[in-house]
N, C-alpha and C positions, 0 to 999 in steps of 0.2 A: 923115754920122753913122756908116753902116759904115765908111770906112776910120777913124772917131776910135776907133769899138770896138773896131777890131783893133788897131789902135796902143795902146789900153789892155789888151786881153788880153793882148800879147805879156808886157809887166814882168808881170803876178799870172803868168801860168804859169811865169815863170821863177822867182817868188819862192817858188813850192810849190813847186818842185823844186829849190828849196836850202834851205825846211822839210823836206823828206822828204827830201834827202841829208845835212841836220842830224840828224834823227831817226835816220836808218841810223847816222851817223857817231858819233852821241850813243851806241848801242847799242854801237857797237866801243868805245867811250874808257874806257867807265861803269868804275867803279870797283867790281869788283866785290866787294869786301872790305869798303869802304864800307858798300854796299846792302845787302849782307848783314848787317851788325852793327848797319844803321838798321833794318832789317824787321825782324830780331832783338829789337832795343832797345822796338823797338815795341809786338808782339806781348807781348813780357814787361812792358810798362805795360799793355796793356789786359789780361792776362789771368791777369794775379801766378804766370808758367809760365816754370820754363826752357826754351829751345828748343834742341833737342839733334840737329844735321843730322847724317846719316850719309851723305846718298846727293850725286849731281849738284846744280848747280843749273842753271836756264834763266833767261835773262834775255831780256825782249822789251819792244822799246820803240812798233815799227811793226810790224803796223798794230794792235797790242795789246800796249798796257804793266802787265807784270806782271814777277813772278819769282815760281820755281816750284824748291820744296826737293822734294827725293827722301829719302824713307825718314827719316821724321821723328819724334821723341819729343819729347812733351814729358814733364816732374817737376816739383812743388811741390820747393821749397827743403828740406825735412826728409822729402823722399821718396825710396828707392831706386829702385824699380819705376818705369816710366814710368807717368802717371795717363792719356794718351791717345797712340799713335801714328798716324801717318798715311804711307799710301805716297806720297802727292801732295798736295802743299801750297803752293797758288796764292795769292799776294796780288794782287791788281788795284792799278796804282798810278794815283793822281790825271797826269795827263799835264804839265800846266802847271808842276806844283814839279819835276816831273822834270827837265823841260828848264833850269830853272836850278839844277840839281844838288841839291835837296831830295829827298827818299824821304819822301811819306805814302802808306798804305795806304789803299783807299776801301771794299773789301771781301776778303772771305778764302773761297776754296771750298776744304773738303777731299775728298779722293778717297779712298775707302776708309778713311776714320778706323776704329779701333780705342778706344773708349772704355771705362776701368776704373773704376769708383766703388767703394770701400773704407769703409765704416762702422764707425768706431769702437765703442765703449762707455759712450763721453761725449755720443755723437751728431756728431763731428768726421768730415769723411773728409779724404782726400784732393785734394779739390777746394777746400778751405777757403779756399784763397789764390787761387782764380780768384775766387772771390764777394766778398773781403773788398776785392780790388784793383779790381772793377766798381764794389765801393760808394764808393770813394775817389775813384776817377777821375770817377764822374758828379757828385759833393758841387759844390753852385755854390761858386765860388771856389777848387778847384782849382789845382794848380800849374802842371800839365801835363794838361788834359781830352784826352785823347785817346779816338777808337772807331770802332767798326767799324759803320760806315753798315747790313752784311748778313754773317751766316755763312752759308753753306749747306754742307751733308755730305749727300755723295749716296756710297749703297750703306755705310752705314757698320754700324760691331757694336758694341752696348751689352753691359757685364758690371757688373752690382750684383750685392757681397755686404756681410751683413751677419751676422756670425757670432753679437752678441749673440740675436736676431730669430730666428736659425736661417733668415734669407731669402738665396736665390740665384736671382735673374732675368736672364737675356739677352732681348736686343732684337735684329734682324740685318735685313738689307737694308734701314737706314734712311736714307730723304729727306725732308729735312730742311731748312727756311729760318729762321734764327732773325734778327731784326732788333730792333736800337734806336737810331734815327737821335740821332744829337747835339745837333738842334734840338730835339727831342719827349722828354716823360719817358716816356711810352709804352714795351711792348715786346711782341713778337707771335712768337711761331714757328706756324709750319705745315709739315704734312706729313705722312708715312707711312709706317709700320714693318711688321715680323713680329712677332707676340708669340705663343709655344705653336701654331705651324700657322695662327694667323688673321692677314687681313691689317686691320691697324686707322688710321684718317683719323683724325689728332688735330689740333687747333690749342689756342694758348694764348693771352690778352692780358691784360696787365698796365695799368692806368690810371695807376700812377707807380712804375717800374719801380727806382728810388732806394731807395725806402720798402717795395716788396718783398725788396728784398737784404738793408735795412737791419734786416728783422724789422718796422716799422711797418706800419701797417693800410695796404691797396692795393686797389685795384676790381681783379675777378678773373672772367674769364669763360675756360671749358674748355668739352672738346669731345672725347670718343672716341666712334669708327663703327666696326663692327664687326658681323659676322653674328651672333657670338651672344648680342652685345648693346652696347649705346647707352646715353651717360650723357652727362649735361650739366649745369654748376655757374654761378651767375652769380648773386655775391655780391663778399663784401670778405675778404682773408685777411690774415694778423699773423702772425707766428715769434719774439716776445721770450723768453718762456720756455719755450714750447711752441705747438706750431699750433694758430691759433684761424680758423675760418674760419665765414661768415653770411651765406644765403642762400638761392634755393631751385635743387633738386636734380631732376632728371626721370631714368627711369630706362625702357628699354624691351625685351623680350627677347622673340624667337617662342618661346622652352624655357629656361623658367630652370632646366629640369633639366639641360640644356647651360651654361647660363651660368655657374651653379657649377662644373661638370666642369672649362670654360676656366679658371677662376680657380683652381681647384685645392682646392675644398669638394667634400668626400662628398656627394653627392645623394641627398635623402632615400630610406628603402628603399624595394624594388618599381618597378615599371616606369608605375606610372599618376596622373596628375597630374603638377601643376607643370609645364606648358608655359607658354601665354602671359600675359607680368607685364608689366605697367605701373605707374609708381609716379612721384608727385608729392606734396613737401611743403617743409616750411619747415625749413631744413637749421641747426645749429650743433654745429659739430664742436669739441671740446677735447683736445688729446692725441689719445688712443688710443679718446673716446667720441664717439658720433654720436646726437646728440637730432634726430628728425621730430620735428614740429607739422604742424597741417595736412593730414595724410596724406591719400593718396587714393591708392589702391593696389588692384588689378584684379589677379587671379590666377586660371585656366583658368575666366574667364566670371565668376566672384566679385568683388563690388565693396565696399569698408570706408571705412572714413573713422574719425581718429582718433590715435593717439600712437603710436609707437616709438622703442627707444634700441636701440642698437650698442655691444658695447665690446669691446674685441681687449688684454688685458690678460692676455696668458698664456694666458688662455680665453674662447673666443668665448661674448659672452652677449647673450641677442636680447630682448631685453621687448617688449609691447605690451599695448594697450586699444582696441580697433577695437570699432566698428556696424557691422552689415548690413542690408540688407533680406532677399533673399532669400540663402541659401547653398545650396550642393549640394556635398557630401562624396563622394559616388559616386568620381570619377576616382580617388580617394586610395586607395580600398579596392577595386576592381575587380580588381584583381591579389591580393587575400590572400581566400580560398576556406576558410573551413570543412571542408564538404563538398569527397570529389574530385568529379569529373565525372561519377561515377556515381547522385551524389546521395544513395549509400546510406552509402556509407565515410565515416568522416574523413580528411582530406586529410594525407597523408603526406610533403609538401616541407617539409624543413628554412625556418627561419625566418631571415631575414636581420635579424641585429640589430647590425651594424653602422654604421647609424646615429644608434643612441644614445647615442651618445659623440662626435660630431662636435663638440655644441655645446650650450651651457646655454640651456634656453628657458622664459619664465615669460609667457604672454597670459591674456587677458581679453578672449572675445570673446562680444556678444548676437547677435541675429538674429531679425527679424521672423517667416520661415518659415526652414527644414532640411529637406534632402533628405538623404536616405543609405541610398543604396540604394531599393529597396522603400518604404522607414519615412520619413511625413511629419511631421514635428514642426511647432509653430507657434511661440507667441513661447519662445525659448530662451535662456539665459544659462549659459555653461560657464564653465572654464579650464583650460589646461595648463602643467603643471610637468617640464621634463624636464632633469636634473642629476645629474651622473656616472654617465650609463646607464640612469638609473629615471627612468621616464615616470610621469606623474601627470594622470590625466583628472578631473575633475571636474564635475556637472552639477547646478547651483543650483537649476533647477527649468527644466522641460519640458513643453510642452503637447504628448502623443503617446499615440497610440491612443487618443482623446476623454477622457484624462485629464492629469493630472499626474504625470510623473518626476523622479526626483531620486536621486544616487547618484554612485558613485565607483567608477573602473577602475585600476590601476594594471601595470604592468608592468616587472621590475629586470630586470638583464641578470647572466647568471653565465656567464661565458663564451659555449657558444652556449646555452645555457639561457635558456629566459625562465620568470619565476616571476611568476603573475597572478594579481593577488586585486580582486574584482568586489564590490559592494556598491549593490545599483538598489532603490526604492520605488517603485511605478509602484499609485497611487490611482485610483477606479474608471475604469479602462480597459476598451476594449475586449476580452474574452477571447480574440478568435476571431484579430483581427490580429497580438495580442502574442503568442498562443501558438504564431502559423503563424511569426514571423517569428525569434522567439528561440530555439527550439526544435522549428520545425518538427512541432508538430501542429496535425493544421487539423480537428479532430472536435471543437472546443470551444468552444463559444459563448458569449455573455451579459456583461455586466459584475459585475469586483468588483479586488479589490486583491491584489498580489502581491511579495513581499519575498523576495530572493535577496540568499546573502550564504557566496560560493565562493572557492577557492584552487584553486589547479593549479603544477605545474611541468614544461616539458619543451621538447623543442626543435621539435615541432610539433604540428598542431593533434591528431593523434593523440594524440600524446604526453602531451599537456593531458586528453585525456579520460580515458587510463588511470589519472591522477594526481589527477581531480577529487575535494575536500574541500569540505566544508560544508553549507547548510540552502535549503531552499525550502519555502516557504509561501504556499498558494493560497487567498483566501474570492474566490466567486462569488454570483452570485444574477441569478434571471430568466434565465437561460439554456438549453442543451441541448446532448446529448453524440450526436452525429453514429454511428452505426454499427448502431444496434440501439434497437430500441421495450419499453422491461421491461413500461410496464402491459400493454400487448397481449398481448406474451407470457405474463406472469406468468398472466392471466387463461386465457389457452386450455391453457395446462399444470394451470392447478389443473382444468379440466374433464376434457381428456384429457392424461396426462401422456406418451403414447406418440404423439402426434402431429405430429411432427417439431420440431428443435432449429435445422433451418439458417435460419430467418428469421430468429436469432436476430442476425445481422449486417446487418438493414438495418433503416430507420425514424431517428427523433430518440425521444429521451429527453428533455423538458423537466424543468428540476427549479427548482424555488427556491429554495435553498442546495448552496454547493458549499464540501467545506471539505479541503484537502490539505495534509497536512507530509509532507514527504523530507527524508530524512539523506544525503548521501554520503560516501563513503568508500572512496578509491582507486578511483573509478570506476564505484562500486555506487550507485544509489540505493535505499534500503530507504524502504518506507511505513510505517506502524505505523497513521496514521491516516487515511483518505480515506474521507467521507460524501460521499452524493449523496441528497438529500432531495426529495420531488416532493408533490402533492397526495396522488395515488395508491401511490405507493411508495417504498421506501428502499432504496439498494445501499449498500455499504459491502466496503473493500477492504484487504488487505495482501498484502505482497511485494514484487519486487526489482525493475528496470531498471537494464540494463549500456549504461552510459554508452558504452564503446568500441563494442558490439556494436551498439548499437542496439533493444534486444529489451527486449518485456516479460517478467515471467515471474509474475503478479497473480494470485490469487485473490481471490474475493469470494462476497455474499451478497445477493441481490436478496429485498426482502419487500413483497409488497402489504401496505399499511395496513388495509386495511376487509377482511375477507373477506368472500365469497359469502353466499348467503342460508345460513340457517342452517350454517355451516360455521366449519374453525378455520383459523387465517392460514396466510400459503402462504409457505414459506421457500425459495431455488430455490439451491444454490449453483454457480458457473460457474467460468469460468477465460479469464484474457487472454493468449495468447501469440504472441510473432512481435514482426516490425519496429513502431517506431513507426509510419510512416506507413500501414503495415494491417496491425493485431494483428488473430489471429486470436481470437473470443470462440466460445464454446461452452458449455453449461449442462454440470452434473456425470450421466454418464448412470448411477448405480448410483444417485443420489437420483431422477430422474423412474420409473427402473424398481419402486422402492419404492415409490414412490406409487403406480404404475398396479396396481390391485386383481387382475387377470389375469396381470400379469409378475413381481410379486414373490414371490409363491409357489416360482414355478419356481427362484429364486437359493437362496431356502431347503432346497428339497429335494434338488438336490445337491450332498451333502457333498464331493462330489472337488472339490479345489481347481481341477487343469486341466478336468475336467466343466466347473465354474462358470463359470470364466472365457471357455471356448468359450461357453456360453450368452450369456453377457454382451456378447460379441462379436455375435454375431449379434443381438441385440436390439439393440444400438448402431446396427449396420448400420440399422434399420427404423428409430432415431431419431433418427439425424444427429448423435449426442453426440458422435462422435470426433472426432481433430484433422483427419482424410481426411473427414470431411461435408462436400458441396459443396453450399454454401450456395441454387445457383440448383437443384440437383435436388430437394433436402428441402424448399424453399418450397410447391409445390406440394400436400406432405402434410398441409399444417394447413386446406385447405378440403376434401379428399376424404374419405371414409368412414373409421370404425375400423383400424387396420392391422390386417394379418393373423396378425401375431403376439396381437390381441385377437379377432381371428374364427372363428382355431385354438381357443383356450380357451372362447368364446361357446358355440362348435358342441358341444366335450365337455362 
């Protein structure tokens, strides 16, 4: 048996090595004018491309049969410009047709391709005659089916323009497998590009890749990966008159405030919000519009459910109708400050209103509970309108500060101007919440109803205040004003009226009606009218607060209702000044000095106006009237004996 095997190995080793000095031999003889004008002839059936050699060719048949162009272009038939070049351009050829002088291609790799796509006005490019000659040559019953089992381009450069669009995009260091075997209608590329500094993992598959070319409806699943963001399609797509494609869409991103940046959208203004989105629905796209159904869409911890449309027809226009359960607005406003940092100022940074003009947007969103900020709302139903730069807010009705709001914000763009006009009802609410939260005073207690209805213009939030126009209107009731006790006081003044004014800043004041109108104007609010009504007493108030400054500048009238036993009412007049968050209050000291039966004399009798005033002074001192009374030293004088400015007179 071994010598039968040797004796039969000798003839096979000798017959391979006159296949492999056939094949060498085959390589020397080949025709290579031939090969050329077949790989030529070829490549321009499956790819409706002239092929335009400039550089070498290589021919190899052992121990790899191919041939390999140098510096290659190809053109459509009515193109100048080449539509793709390549420095290295390999065909793989089948080995068995080789050897008996046949050239078919089985697959094609290019080496640094160079690919140009030109879009017309008609929606034609350049490429028109590769697509049109895929679609002929795949048609059953064909003349000549010819194709390429696989393409691959590795390291290659994409250039789409499209002048109508105003779109120019490059692709660069792309690898790339594209395959449609000739048995399968199938077709699938894989692989992976640069696009704008990211690196992005795409694939494609086609379920009848005939009926894709042909603009007929096709099963259609895609696929880009990407850091700053992930999307994926798997449906059916059609091109007869316009693209129609139907299915569902998933969409992921850790910052879709990045996501837009890569894509090349203004990201909304300010730095806070819009990080992590998710999004699933039911896709159908027509032309230039994109209808969700279905929606399920997750944005920084926010979850909706609901309808959106897309449409890029010159201008981008976003619609929606979403539910929520719970929402939280905070991220979105974290970064835009009223107040500076100091809490006292108005915030002085320019506003960024460049992003009201990126894009037309009309929603419709409810919500179970709202967070924003500080301020809890319950069930909620808004909308926003934002269109040529003028934003439009809208609030249907709101469960906030244990009542009902409703109202409207808007804000236009004038260059960097913004021009704001605010319109809010807020029905018996909490006084104490809405007035710490909107304006920042926290002395105000009780429920009642409050209608605001303002304009502003400027380019920040200072600038807003300087420019504030319109009306406020305050009723209260069952409440209290946080700083100072009137019946207390009222009472221990009508007995002794020189017995100190500084408690006059501590205690609550309950009352049971509260009733406020303000005017503004350029940044003034004037009172004309503010009652405070109690059991025991009534204040009442006019005068000014400067909107930019921050400052009161009130006068008023405090009256016990009942007076003393046998006696006549007691009328106290005082005055508010200083910050809102601690005006200073103090009674009028030339009115208690009147009263007190011992001090009043003394102002009468003398006639020197600086005389007087010196007196006046020092009597102030003994009663805490002035603006320099410190409220914790003068407390002390309303439970000790007569002052001594009454024990001086007693005694004479």
């Amino acid at each position: 048996m071994a010598q039968g095997i040797k004796r039969l190995g000798m003839p096979i080793a000798a017959l391979l090595a006159l296949v492999l000095i056939g094949l060498i031999g085959t390589t020397w003889f080949l025709n290579r004018d031939a090969l050329q004008r077949a790989v030529e002839a070829q490549i321009r059936a499956v790819t409706g491309l002239e092929l335009v050699v400039n550089g070498p060719i290589d021919v190899s048949v052992f121990p790899g049969s191919y041939v390999s162009f140098h510096n290659v272009g190809f053109k459509g038939a009515t193109t100048i410009d080449p539509a793709l070049q390549v420095d290295v351009l390999t065909a793989n050829l089948r080995l068995l047709p080789l050897l008996l002088r046949r050239f078919e291609i089985a697959d094609v790799m290019m080496l640094r391709p160079h690919i140009h796509v030109v879009r017309d006005a008609a929606g034609e490019s350049n490429w028109t005659p590769f697509v049109e000659t895929i679609a002929k040559a795949m048609t059953p019953g064909a003349e000549n089916q010819v194709s390429f089992s696989e393409i691959r381009i590795q390291d290659g450069e994409l250039n789409y323009e499209d002048a109508t669009n105003r779109v120019s995009e490059e692709l660069g260091d792309i690898d790339l497998s594209l395959a449609w075997p000739s048995i399968s209608r199938s077709f699938a590329a894989t692989g992976q590009f640069d696009w704008r500094g990211e690196r992005v993992d795409g694939s494609i598959s086609a379920s009848d890749f005939l009926a894709l070319l042909s603009g007929d409806r096709s099963g259609l699943k895609a696929r880009l990966a990407s850091v700053p963001l992930k999307v994926a399609f798997d449906g059916t797509v059609a091109n007869r008159t316009s693209l129609m494609m139907e299915g569902v869409t998933t969409m992921d991103s850790p910052s879709l405030r990045n996501a837009l940046r890569w894509m090349g959208q203004a990201p909304p203004g300010g730095g806070g919000g819009f990080g992590r989105f998710a999004l699933k629905a039911r896709t159908n796209v027509v032309g230039g519009s994109v209808a969700l159904t279905n929606v399920n869409v997750e944005l920084d911890g926010n979850v909706a459910e609901g309808v959106m449309t897309y449409a890029n027809n010159g201008r981008q226009t976003l619609q929606a109708t979403l539910a929520a359960g719970n929402l939280d607005f905070t991220p979105y406003i974290s970064t835009f400050r009223l107040l500076a940092s100091g809490q006292r100022d108005w915030n002085r940074q320019l506003f960024d209103l460049s992003s009201l003009s990126s894009i037309d947007l009309d929603m419709r969103l409810s919500a179970a509970k709202v967070t924003v900020g500080p301020s809890k709302l319950g069930r909620t139903a808004f909308g926003a309108n934002l269109r040529g730069g003028a934003l439009a807010l809208s609030v249907g009705e709101a469960q906030m500060y244990g009542g009902i709001a409703k109202g409207s914000f808007a804000v236009a763009r004038s260059d960097a101007v913004a021009d704001v006009r605010a319109q809010f009802q807020f029905n018996d609410v909490d006084l104490q919440a809405c007035a710490s939260e909107l304006f920042g005073i926290t002395k105000l207690s009780g429920h009642g109803n409050l209608n605001v209805s303002l304009t502003a213009s400027g380019s920040s939030p200072f600038g807003l205040a300087q420019s504030l126009d319109g009306t406020a209107t305050l009723t209260g009731h069952d409440g209290a004003i946080a700083g100072f006790n009137v019946e207390q006081l009222l009472k221990r003044l009508e007995r002794r009226p020189l017995s100190g004014g500084g408690s006059f800043r501590s205690g609550t004041t309950p009352y049971d009606n509260l009733n406020i109108s303000v005017k503004f104007a350029d940044g003034v609010a004037t009172a004309d009218d503010i009652r405070v009504d109690s059991p025991a007493a009534r204040i009442t108030l006019t005068g000014t607060a400067s909107v930019p400054s921050r400052e009161y500048d009130l006068k008023g009238v405090a009256s016990l209702k009942a007076a003393s036993a046998g006696g006549n009412g007691f009328d106290l007049p005082f005055v508010v000044q200083g910050p809102w968050d601690d005006p200073l209050i103090f009674p009028d000291p030339e009115s208690l000095i009147r009263r007190s039966p011992a001090s009043a004399p003394l102002l009468d009798a003398v006639k020197d106006r600086k005389t007087r005033d010196a007196v006046r002074s020092v009597i102030e001192h003994f009663t805490g009237g002035g603006k320099s009374a410190t409220p914790d030293a003068a407390a002390p004088a309303s439970t000790s004996a007569p002052t001594s400015a009454e024990n001086a007179t007693k005694s004479n």
